[in-house]
TIFI-456777 format. One line per field, with one value per residue (C-alpha): residue in one letter; z, x, y. Coordinates in nm, 2 decimals, decimal comma, m for minus. Layout:
<pts>
res = [A/...]
c3 = [Z/...]
c1 = [X/...]
c2 = [Y/...]
</pts>
This chain:
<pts>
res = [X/X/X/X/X/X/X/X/X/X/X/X/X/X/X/X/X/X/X/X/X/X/X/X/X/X/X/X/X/X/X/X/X/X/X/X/X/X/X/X/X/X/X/X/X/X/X/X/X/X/X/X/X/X/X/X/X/X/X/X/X/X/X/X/X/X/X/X/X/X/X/X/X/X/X/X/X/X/X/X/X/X/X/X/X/X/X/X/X/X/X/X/X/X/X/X/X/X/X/X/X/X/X/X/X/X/X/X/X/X/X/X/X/X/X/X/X/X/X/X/X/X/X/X/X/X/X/X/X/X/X/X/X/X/X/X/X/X/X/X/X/X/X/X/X/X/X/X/X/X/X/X/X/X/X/X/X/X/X/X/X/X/X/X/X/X/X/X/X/X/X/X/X/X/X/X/X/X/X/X/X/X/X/X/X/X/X/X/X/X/X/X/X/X/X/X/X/X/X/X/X/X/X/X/X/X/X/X/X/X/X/X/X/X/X/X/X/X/X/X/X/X/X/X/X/X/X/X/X/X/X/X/X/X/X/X/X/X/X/X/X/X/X/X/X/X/X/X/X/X/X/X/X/X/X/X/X/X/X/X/X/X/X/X/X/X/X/X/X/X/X/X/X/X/X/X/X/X/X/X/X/X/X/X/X/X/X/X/X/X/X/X/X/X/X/X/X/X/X/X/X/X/X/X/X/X/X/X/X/X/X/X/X/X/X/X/X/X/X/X/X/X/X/X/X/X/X/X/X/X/X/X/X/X/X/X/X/X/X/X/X/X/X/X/X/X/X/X/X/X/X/X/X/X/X/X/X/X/X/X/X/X/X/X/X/X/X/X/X/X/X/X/X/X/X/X/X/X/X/X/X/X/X/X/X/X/X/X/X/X/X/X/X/X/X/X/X/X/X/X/X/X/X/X/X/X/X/X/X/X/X/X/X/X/X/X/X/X/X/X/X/X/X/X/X/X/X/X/X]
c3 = [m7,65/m8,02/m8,18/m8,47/m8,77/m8,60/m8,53/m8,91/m9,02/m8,87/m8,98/m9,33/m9,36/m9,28/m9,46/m9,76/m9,94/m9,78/m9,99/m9,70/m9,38/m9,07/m8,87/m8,58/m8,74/m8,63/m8,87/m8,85/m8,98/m9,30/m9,36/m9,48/m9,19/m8,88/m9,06/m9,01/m9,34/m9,37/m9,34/m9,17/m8,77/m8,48/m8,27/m7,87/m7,55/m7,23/m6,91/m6,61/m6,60/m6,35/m6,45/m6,66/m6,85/m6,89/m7,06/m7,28/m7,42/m7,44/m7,68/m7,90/m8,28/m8,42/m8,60/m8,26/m8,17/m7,80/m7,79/m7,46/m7,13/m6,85/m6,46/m6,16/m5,98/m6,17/m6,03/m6,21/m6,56/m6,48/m6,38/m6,67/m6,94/m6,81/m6,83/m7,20/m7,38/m7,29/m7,47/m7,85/m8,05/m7,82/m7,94/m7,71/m7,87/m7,83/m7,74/m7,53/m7,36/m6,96/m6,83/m6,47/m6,57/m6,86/m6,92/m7,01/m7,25/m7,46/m7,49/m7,64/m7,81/m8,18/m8,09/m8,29/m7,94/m7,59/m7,38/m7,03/m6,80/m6,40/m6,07/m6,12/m5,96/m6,19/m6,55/m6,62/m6,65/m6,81/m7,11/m7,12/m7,19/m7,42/m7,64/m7,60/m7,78/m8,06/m7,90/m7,98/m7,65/m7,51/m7,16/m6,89/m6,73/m6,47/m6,70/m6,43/m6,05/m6,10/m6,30/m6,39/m6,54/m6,78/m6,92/m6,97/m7,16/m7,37/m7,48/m7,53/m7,78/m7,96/m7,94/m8,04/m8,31/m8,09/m8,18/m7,82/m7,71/m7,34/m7,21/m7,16/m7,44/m7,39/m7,71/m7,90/m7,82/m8,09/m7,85/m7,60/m7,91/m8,04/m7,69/m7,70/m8,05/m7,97/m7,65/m7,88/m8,18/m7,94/m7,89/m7,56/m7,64/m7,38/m7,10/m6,78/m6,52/m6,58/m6,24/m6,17/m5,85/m5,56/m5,55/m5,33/m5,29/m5,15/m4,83/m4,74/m4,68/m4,31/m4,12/m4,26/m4,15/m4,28/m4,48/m4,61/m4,96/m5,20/m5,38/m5,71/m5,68/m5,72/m5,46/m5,53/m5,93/m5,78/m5,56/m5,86/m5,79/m5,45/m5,12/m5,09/m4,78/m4,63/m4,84/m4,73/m4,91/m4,78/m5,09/m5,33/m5,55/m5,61/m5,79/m5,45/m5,22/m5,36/m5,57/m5,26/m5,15/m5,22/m5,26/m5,51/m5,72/m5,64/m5,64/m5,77/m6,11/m6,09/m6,24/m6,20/m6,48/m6,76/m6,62/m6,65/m6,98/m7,10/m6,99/m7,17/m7,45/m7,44/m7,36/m7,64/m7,40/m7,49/m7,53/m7,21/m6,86/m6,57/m6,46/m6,12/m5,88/m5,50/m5,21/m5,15/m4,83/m4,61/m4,63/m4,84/m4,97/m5,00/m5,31/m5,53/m5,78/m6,09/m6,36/m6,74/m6,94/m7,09/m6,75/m6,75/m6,39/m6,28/m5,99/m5,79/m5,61/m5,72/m5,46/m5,50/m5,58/m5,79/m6,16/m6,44/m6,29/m6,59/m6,76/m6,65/m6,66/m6,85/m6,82/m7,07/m7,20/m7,38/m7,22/m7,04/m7,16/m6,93/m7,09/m6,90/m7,02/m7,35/m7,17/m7,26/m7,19/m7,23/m7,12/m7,35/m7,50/m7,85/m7,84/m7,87/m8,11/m8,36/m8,14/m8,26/m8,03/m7,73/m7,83/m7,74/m7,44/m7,46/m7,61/m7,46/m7,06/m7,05/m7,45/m7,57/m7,81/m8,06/m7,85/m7,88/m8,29/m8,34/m8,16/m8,44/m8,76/m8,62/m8,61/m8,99/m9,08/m8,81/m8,71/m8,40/m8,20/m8,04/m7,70/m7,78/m7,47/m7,47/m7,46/m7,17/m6,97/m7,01/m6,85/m6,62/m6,48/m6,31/m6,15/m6,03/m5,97/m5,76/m5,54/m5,46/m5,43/m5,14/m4,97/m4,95/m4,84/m5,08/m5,35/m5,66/m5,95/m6,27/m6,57/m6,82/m7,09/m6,86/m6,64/m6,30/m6,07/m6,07/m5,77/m5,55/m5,49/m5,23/m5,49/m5,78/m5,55/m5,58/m5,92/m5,92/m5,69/m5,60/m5,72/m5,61/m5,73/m6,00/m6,11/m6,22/m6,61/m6,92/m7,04/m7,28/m7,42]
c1 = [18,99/18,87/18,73/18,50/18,72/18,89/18,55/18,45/18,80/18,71/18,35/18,44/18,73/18,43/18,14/18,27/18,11/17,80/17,48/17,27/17,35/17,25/16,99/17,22/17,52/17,50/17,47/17,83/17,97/17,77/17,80/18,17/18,39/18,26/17,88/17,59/17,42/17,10/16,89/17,08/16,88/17,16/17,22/17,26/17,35/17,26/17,43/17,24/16,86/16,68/16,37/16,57/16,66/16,29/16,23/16,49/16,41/16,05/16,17/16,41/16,28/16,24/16,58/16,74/16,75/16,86/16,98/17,20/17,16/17,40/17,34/17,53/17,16/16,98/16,66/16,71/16,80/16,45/16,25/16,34/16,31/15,96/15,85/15,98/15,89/15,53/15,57/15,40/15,70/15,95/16,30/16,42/16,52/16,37/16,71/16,85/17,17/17,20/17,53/17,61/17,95/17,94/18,28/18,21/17,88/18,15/18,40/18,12/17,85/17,83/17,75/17,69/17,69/17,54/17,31/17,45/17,25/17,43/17,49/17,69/17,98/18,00/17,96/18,29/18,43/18,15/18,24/18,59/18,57/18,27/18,46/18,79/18,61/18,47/18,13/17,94/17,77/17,42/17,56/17,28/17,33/17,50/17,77/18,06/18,11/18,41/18,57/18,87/18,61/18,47/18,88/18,92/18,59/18,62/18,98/18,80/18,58/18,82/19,08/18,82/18,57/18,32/17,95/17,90/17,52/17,48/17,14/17,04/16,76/16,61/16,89/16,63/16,30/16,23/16,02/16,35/16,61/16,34/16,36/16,74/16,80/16,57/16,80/17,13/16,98/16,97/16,59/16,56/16,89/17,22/17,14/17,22/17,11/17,02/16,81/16,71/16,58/16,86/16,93/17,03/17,35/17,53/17,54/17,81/17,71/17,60/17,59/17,32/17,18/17,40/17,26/17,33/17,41/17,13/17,22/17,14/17,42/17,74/17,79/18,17/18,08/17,83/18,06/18,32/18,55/18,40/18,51/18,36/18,13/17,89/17,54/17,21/16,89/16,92/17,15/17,04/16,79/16,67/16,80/16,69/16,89/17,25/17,23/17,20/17,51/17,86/18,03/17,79/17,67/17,65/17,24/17,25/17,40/17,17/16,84/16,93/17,19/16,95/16,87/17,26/17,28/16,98/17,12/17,45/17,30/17,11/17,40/17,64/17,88/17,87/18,28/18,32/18,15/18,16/18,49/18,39/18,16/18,09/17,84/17,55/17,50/17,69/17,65/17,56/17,27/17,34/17,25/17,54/17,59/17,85/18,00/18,09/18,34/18,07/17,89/17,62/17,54/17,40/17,20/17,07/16,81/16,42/16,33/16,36/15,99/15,95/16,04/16,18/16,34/16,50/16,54/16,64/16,47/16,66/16,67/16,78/16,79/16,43/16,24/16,23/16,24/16,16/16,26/16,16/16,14/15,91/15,79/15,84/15,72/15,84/15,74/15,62/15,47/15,49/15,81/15,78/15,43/15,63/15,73/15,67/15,44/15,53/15,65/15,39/15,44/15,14/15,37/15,68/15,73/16,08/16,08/16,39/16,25/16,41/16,74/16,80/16,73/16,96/17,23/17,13/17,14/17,50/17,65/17,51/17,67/17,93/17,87/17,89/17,53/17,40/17,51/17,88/18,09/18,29/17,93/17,80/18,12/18,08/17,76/17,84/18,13/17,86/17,75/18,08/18,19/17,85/17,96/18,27/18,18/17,96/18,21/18,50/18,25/18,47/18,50/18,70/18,83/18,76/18,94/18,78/19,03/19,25/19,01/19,15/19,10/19,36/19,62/19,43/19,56/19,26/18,97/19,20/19,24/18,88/18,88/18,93/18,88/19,12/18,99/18,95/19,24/19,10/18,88/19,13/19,04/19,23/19,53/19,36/19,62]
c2 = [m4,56/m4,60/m4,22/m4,24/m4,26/m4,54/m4,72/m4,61/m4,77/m5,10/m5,16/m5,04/m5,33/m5,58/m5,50/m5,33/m5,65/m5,63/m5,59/m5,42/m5,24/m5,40/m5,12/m5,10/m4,95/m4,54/m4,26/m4,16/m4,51/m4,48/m4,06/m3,91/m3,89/m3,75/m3,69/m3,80/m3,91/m3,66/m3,92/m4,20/m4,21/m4,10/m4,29/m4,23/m4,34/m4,14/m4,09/m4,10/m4,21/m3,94/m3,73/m3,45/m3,75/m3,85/m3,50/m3,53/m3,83/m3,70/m3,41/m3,58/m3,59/m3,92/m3,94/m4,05/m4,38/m4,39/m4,74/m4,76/m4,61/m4,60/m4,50/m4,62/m4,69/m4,98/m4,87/m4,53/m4,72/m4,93/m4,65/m4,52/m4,75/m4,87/m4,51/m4,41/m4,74/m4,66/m4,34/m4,33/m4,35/m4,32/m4,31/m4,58/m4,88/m5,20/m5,38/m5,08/m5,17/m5,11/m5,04/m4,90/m4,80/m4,53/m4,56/m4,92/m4,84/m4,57/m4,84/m5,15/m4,92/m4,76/m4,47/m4,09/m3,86/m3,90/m3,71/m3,65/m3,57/m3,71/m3,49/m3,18/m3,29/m3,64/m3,41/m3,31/m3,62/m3,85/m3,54/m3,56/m3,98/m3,95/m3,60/m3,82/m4,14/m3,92/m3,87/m3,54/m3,44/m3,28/m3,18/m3,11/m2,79/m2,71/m2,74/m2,75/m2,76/m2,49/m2,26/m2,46/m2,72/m2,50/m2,43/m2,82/m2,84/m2,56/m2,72/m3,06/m2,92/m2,74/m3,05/m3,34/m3,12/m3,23/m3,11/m3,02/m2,84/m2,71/m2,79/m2,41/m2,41/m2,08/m2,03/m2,20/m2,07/m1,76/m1,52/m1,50/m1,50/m1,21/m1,02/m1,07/m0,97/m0,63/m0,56/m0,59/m0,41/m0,08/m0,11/0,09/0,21/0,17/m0,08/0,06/m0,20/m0,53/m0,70/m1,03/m1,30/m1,29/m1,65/m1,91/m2,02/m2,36/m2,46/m2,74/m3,06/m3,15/m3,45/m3,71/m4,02/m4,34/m4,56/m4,93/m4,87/m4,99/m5,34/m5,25/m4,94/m4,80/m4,57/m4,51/m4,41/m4,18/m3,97/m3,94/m3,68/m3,60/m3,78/m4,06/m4,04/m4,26/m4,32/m4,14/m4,13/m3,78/m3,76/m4,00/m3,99/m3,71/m3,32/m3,15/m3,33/m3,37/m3,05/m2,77/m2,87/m2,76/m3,07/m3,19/m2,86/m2,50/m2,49/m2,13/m2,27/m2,55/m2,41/m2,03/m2,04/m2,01/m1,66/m1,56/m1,75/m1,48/m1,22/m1,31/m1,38/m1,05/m0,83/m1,01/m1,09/m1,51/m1,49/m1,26/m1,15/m0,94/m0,76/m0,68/m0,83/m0,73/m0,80/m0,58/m0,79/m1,07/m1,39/m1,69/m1,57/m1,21/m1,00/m0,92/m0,69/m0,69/m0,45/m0,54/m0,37/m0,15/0,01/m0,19/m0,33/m0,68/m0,68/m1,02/m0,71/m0,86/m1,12/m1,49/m1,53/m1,21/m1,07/m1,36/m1,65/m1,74/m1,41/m1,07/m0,68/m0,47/m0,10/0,13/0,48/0,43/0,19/m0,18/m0,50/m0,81/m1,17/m1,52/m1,86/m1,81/m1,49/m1,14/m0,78/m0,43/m0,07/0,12/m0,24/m0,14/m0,25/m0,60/m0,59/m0,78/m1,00/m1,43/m1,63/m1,82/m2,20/m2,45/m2,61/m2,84/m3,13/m2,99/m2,90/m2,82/m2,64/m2,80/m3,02/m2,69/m2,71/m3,12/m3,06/m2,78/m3,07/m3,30/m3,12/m2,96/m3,33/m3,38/m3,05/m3,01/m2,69/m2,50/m2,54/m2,25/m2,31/m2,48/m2,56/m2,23/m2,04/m2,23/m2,21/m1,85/m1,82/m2,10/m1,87/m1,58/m1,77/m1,92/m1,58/m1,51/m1,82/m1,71/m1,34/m1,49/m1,71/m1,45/m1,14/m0,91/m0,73/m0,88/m0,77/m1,03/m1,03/m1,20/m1,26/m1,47/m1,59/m1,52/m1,27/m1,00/m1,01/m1,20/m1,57/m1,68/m1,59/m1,77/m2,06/m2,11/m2,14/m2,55/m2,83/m3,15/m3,47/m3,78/m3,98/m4,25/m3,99/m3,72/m3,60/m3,69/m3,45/m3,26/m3,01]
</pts>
């Protein structure tokens, strides 16, 4: 598969006579190699057409052009495109390609990077082929559906330069990078115990009514690594029905992530995590509790409909502070007077419309974004580490520097998941 300089190469040799560029050529043919012109328009494709996908596009700043979409359901890709061409503006092209294979939009398409926004369980690889053909990525969260996962993408990135952002964009919203920075700057001094919502955890995939499989779909791309098992509506479409299982996700990374991704950030502990983790409780929804290097303790204690879903309460020598999504509070509550306003959210449901930009002005200057692949994997693994905690009912021991659990061959077992064959991921070493 062609990368960008290769692509760059090739164009060059044909139009190095040309008087004008034509207006579909993408930002990174024109720019020095691997750039983005600062005022040449990216352009995108996106994988997988569902409602995350819908926000996304809604956020993007007007120097996108998303002129390709691929989804294995045409009735996504339809759904979708009807819906954002209405919007003022909108970044979707007029002559947006649909493809139902994504593999087959990387391979055709001039492309600058891709959003990517499919099931859990299909994310891994629809990264590896779009990093492997030069593509800078936006990866959805969850980032992976196991530990081993978040290794191969972090090598990717490393391996291709790829200008990768993980879709946890809390990074980009100033009151919770203000509540963060306070925490870190010794504000209420040493943090003793951090708490946040107990939350759910997988349950495996039960028996569901079977299905003819839709006509306008490919059920076989959407099981991807998985088994391939009968279709149910029960399963498709729709986040809440695929994501709560197992197979598919582990529905405590699914949304709950950004909470752990806070708290990382808060703690400074992006390149790092937990070294022990236990149960408080049995069974798959049990609270948890967990110990970094430095004391502090992480406690799933508040309950599921209490305290910051997407944040954390941090406790410390001198005082609290509380951090949500574009939320934050303290005790005493002169501690945060100086803190900036929350982001608008009139325009902007999700907030990310800060998180997608600081993706496109690191592929004009090529540097890291704030939530690279190594950081998300990082905060990805809790909650990884959460699951497994769960399934085994025991105590383990985490070391974080090799990313395995010490002496203990079931837990490290868990760490990966065989694939399907014909869906097995690139060598990447």
């Amino acid at each position: 598969m062609r990368n960008k300089g290769t692509r760059r190469r090739e164009f060059l040799k044909t139009a190095a006579a040309a008087l004008s560029v034509p207006s579909w050529i993408p930002a990174t043919t024109l720019a020095g190699p691997g750039r983005p012109g600062a005022n040449d328009r990216i352009h995108v494709g996106l994988i997988g057409a569902g409602n995350r996908s819908k926000d996304l596009t809604r956020e993007s700043p007007s120097d996108i052009a998303l002129v390709a979409v691929a989804d294995c359901d045409r009735r996504m890709m339809a759904d979708y495109l009807t819906a954002m061409r209405q919007l003022p503006d909108s970044i979707v092209a007029e002559k947006c390609s649909q493809y139902q294979d994504y593999r087959e939009m990387i391979a055709k398409e001039k492309l600058d990077g891709v959003f990517v926004a499919t099931p859990t369980h299909v994310r891994i690889l629809a990264c590896a082929r779009a990093m492997e053909a030069g593509l800078d990525v936006y990866a959805e969260k969850p980032l992976t559906l196991t530990i081993e996962e978040g290794h191969y993408l972090v090598r990717a990135e490393a391996k291709y330069g790829t200008v990768f952002q993980t879709g946890t964009q809390q990074r980009s919203i100033a009151i919770n990078n203000y509540g963060s920075d306070l925490i870190r700057s010794g504000a209420i001094g040493k943090v003793g115990v951090v708490t946040c919502p107990n939350f759910p955890g997988p349950v495996p995939r039960p028996p569901l009514p079977v299905e003819a499989v839709p006509v306008e779909m490919d059920w076989n791309l959407w099981c991807d690594q998985t088994e391939v098992t009968r279709y149910s509506s029960q399963l498709h479409p729709g986040l809440g029905r695929w994501a709560r299982y197992r197979e598919y996700c582990g529905w405590l990374v699914t949304g709950w992530v950004h909470a752990f991704d806070q708290i990382q950030r808060a703690l400074g502990t992006d390149d790092t995590g937990p070294v022990e983790i236990w149960p408080e409780e049995p069974g798959p929804n049990g609270r948890v509790s967990m110990r970094y290097a430095g004391g502090t303790l992480l406690k799933l204690d508040l309950p599921e409909d209490k305290g910051p879903k997407m944040g954390g309460v941090f406790a410390g020598e001198k005082g609290k502070i509380e951090i949500n999504r574009n939320r934050l509070a303290s005790n005493p509550p002169e501690l945060i007077k100086d803190a900036p306003p929350a982001a608008d959210k009139s325009e902007y449901a999700s907030v990310s419309h800060e998180h997608i930009r600081n993706w496109v002005e690191c592929m004009r200057t090529r540097k890291k974004p704030v939530a690279s692949a190594a950081i998300g994997h990082r905060s990805t693994t809790v909650c990884h580490l959460i699951n497994i905690c769960r399934q085994l009912g025991r105590r383990l021991q985490w070391d974080p520097v090799k990313e395995e659990f010490a002496g203990d061959e079931e837990a490290n077992a868990l760490r990966a998941r065989p694939r399907r064959k014909g869906y097995e991921l690139p060598d990447c070493q």
